[in-house]
C-alpha positions as a Markdown table, in Angstrom:
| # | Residue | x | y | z |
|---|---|---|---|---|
| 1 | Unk | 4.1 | 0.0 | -32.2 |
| 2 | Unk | 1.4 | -2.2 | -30.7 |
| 3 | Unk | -2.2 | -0.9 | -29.8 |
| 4 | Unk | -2.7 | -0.2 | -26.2 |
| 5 | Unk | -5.2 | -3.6 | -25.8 |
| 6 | Unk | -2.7 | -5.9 | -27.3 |
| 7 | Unk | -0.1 | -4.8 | -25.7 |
| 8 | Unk | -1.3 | -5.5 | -22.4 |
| 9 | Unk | -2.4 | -9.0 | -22.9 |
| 10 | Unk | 0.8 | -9.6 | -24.4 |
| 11 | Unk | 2.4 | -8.7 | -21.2 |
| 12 | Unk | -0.1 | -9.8 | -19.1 |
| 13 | Unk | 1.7 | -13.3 | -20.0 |
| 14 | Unk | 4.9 | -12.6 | -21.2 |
| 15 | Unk | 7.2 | -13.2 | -17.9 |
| 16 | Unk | 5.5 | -17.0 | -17.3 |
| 17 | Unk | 4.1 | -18.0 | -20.7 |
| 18 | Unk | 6.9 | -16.8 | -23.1 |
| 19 | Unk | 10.5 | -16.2 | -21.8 |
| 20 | Unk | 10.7 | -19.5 | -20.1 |
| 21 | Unk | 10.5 | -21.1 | -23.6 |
| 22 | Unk | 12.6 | -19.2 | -25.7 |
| 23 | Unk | 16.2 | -20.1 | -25.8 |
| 24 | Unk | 17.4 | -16.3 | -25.6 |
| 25 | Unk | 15.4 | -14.1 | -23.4 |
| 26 | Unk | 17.2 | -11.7 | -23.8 |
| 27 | Unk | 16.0 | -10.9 | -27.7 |
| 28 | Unk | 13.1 | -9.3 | -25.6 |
| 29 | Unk | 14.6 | -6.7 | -23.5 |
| 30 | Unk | 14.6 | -4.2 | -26.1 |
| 31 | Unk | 10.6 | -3.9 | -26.2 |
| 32 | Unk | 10.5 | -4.8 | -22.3 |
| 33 | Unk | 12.4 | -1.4 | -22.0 |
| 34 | Unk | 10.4 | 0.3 | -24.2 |
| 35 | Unk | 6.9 | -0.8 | -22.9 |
| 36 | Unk | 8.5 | -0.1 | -19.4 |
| 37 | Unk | 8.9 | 3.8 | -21.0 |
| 38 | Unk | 5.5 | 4.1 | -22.2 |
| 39 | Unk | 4.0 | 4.5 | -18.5 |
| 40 | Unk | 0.6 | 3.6 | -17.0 |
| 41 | Unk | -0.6 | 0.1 | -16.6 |
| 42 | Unk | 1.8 | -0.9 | -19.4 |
| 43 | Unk | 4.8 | 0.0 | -17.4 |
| 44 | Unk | 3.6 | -1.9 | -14.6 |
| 45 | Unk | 2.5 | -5.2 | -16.6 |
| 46 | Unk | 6.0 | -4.5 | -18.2 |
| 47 | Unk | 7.6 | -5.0 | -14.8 |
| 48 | Unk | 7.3 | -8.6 | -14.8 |
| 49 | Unk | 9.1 | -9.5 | -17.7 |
| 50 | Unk | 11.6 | -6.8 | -16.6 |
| 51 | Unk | 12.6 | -8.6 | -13.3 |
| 52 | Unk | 13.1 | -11.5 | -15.0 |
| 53 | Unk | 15.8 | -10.6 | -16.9 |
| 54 | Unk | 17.3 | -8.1 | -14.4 |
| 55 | Unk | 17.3 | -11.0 | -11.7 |
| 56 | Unk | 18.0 | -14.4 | -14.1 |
| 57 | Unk | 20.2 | -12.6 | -17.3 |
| 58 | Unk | 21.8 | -9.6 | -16.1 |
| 59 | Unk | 19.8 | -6.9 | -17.6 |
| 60 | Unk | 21.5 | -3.4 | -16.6 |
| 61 | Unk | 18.8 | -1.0 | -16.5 |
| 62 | Unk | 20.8 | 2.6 | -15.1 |
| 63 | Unk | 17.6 | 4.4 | -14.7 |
| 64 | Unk | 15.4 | 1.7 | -13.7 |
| 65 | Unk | 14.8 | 2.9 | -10.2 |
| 66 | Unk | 13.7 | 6.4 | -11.1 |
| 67 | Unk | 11.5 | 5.5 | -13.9 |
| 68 | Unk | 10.1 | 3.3 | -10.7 |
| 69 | Unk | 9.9 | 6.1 | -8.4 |
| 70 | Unk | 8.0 | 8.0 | -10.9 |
| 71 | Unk | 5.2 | 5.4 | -11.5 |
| 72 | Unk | 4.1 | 5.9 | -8.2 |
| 73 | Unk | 1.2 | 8.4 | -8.4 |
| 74 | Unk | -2.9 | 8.7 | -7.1 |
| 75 | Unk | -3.4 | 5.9 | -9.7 |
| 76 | Unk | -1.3 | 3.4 | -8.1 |
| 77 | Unk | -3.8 | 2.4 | -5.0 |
| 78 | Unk | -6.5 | 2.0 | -7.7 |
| 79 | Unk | -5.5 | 0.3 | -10.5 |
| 80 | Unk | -6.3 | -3.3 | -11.0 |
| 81 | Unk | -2.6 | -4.7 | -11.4 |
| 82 | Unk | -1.9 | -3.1 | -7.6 |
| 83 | Unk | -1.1 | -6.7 | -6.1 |
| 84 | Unk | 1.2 | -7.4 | -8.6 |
| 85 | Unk | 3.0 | -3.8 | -9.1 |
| 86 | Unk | 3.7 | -3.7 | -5.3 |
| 87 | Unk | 4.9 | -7.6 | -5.1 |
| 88 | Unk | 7.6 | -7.0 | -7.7 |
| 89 | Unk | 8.2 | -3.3 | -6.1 |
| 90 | Unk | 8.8 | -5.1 | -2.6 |
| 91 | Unk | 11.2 | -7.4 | -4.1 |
| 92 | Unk | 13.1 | -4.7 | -6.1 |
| 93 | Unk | 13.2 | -3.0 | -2.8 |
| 94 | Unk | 14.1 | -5.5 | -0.8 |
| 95 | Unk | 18.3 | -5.5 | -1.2 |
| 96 | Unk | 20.1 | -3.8 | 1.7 |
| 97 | Unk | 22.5 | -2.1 | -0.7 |
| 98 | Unk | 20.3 | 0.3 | -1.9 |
| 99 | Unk | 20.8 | 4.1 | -1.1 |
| 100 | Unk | 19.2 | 5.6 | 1.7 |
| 101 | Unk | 18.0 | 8.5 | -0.3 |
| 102 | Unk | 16.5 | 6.0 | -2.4 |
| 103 | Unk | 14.6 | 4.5 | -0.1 |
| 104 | Unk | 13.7 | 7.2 | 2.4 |
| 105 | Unk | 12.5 | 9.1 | -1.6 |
| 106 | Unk | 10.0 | 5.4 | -2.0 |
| 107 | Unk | 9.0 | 5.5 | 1.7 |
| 108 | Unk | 8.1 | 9.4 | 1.8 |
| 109 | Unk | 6.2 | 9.5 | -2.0 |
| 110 | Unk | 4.1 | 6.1 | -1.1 |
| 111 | Unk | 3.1 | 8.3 | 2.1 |
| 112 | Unk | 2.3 | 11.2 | 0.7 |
| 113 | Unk | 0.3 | 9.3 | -1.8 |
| 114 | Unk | -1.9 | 7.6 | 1.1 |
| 115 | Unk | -3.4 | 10.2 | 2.4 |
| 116 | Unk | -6.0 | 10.0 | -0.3 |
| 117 | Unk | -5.9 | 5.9 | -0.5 |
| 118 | Unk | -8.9 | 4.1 | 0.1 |
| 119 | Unk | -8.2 | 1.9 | 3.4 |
| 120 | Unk | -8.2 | -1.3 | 1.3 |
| 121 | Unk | -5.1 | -0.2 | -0.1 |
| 122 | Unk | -4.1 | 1.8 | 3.5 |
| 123 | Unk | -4.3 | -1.5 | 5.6 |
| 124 | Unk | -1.1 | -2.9 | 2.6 |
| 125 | Unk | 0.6 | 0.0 | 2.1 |
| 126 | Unk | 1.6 | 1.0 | 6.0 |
| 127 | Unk | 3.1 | -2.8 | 6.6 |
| 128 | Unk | 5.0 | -1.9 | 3.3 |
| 129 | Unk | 7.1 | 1.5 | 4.6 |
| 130 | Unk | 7.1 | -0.3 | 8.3 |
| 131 | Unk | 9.2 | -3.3 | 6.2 |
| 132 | Unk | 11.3 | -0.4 | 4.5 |
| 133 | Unk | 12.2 | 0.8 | 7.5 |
| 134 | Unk | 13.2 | -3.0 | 9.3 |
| 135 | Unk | 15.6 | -3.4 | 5.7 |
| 136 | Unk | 17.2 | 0.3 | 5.9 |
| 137 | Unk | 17.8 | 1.3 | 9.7 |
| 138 | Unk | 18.8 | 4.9 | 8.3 |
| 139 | Unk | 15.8 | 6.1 | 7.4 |
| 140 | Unk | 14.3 | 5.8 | 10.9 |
| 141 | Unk | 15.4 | 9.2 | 10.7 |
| 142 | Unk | 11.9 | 10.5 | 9.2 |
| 143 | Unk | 10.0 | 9.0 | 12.2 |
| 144 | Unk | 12.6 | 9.6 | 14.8 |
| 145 | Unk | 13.9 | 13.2 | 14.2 |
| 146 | Unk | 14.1 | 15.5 | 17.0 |
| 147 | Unk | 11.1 | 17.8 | 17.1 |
| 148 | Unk | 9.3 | 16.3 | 14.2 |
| 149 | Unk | 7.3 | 18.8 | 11.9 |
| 150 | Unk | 7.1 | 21.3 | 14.4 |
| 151 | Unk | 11.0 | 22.1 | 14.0 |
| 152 | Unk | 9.7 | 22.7 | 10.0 |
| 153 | Unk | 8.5 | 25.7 | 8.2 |
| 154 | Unk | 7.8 | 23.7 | 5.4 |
| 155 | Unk | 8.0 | 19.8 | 4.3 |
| 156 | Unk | 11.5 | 20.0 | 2.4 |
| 157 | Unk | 10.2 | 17.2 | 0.3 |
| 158 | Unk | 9.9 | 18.0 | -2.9 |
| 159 | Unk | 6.8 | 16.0 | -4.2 |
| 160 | Unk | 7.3 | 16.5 | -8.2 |
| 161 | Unk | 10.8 | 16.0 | -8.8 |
| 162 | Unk | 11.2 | 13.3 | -10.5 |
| 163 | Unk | 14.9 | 12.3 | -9.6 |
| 164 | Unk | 14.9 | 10.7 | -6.0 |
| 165 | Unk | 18.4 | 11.6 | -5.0 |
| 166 | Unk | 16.9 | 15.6 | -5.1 |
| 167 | Unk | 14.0 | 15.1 | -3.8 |
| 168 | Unk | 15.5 | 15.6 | 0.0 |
| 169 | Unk | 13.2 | 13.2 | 1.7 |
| 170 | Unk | 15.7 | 12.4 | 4.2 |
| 171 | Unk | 15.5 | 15.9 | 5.1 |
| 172 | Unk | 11.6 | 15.7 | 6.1 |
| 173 | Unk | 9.6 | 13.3 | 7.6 |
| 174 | Unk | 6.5 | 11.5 | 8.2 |
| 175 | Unk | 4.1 | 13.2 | 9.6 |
| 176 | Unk | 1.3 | 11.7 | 6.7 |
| 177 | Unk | 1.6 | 8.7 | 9.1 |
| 178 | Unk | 1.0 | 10.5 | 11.8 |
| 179 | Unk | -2.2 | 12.0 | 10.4 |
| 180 | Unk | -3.1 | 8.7 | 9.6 |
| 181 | Unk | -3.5 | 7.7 | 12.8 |
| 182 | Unk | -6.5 | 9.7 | 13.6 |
| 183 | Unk | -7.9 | 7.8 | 10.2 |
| 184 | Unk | -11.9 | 7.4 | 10.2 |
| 185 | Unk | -11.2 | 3.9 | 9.9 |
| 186 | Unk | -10.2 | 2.2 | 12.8 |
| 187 | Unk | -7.9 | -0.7 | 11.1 |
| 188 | Unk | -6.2 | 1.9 | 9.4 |
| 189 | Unk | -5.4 | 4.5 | 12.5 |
| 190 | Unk | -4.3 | 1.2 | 14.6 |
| 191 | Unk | -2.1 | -0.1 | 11.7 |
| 192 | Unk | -0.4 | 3.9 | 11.8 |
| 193 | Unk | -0.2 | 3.8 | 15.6 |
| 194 | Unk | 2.6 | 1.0 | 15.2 |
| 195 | Unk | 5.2 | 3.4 | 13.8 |
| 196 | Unk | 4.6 | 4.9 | 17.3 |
| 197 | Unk | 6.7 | 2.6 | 19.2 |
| 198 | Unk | 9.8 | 0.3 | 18.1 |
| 199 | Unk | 9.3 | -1.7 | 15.5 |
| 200 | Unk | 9.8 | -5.7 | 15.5 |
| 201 | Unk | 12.9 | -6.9 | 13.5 |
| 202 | Unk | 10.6 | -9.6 | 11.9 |
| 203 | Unk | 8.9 | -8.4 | 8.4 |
| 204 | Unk | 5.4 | -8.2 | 8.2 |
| 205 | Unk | 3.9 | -10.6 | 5.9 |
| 206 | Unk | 1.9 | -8.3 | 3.2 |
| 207 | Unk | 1.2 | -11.2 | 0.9 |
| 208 | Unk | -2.3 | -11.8 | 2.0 |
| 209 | Unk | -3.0 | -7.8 | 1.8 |
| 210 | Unk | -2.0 | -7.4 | -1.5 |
| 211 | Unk | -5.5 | -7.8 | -3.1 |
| 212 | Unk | -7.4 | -6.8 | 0.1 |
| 213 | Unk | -10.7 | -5.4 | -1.5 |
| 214 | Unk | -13.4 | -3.1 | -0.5 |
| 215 | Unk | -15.7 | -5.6 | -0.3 |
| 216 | Unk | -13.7 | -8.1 | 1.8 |
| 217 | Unk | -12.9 | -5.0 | 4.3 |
| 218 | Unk | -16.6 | -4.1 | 4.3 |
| 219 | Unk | -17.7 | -7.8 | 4.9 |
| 220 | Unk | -14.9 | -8.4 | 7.5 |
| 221 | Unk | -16.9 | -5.2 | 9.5 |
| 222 | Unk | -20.7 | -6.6 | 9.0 |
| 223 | Unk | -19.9 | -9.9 | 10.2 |
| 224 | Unk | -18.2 | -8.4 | 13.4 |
| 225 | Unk | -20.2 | -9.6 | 16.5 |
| 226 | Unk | -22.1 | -7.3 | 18.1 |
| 227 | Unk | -20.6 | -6.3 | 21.6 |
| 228 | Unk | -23.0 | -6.1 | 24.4 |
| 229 | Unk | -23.3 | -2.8 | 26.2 |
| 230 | Unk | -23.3 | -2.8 | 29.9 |
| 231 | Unk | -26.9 | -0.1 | 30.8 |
| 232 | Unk | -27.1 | 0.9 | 34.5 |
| 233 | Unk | -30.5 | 0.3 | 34.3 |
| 234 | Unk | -33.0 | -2.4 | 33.7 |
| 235 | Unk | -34.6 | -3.4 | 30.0 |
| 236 | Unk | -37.9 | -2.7 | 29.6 |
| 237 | Unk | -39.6 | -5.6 | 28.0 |
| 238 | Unk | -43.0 | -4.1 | 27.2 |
| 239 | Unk | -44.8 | -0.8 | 27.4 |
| 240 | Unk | -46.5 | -1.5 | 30.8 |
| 241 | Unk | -44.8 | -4.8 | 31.4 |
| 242 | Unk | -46.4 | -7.7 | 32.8 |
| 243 | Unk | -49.7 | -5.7 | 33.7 |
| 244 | Unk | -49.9 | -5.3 | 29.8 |
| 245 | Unk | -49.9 | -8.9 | 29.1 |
| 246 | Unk | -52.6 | -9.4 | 32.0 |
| 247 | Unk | -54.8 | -6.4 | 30.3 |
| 248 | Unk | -54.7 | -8.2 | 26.9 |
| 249 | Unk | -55.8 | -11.4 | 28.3 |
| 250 | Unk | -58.9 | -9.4 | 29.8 |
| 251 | Unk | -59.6 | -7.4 | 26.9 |
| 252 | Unk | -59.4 | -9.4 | 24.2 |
| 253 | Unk | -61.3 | -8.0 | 20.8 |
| 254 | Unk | -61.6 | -12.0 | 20.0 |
């Protein structure tokens, strides 16, 4: 057992500072998998390490996927490793074999969690599920089913289950999207209004949205130029106009 501070910096640079340079990697996959199980940021910083020996040494993790699903809470849009928990999350999303429950489980959860996402996190997210969708055709079915929500009682979705093959989100769909659209923020409704029409088969590039901030999306608004207004009348420059100017010269107190 390792206190909670030390264990973090240990895996803040475990995956690039560490496991290239030992000549068995693999000795470290037993307290990869246990940090991985403790949950919070140390399952996240955990992830790192993790994909390296899942993708370079044939680590078999069976649950590895639904102890992913289950990271994904409120937290997740706030913590300060968000870049890099979504970066390895897109790449252990990205193979084509994965179940469509799977997925459509990811897509509908990471919705559902965005309602209440600030719109730094908003503006990376909806590229995210709109890339999900492009890599797994078959859960289109959660923006394209007949009738929508209005065919539904209820959302069958079944937000606290932890296993994603019951938590029938292939049964619902997305209207969380579709509330987004009428988002305060206008970025954020226009980015929701794409699922509205056919999406490109190119991916979006999220890469640069990863560590989008408040403060860059607040900057990015100040510095906007203003747009000029077109007024159906004429400006007034002064109070009286140009017969004020004349009754200052007149009546000056100098």
């Amino acid at each position: 057992q390792l206190p909670t501070g030390l264990y973090k910096k240990v895996l803040v640079i475990l995956h690039d500072s560490v496991l290239p340079y030992m000549n068995e990697p693999t000795l470290m996959m037993d307290f990869l998998t246990v940090a991985y199980g403790i949950g919070g940021a140390i399952s996240l910083l955990a992830l790192n390490g993790l994909f390296i020996l899942i993708h370079q040494h044939n680590l078999e993790y069976p649950d590895f996927y639904k102890k992913l699903y289950n990271l994904l809470d409120p937290s997740i849009y706030h913590v300060k490793y968000r870049a890099r928990f979504f970066h390895l999350t897109d790449l252990f999303l990205s193979s084509s074999h994965l179940p469509s429950y799977l997925v459509a489980a990811f897509i509908k959860r990471l919705a559902r969690l965005a309602l209440t996402a600030p719109p730094e996190a908003l503006l990376m997210i909806i590229p995210f599920i709109c890339n999900l969708f492009r890599r797994h055709p078959a859960c289109r079915v959660l923006v394209h089913r007949p009738g929508g929500p209005a065919d539904m009682s209820e959302d069958p979705y079944v937000m606290e289950e932890e296993e994603p093959s019951e938590s029938r989100a292939l049964e619902s769909s997305l209207w969380e999207i579709k509330s987004l659209q009428n988002h305060y923020h206008p970025d954020v409704a226009r980015a929701a209004a794409v699922l509205n029409q056919s999406l490109s088969e190119m991916e979006d590039d999220i890469s640069g949205l990863l560590e989008l901030s408040a403060y860059e999306l607040f900057d990015k608004e100040v510095k906007k130029k203003a747009v000029d207004v077109p007024l159906e009348f004429e400006q007034v420059r002064g109070l009286f106009g140009k017969k004020n100017d004349i009754f200052a010269e007149h009546f000056s107190l100098d």
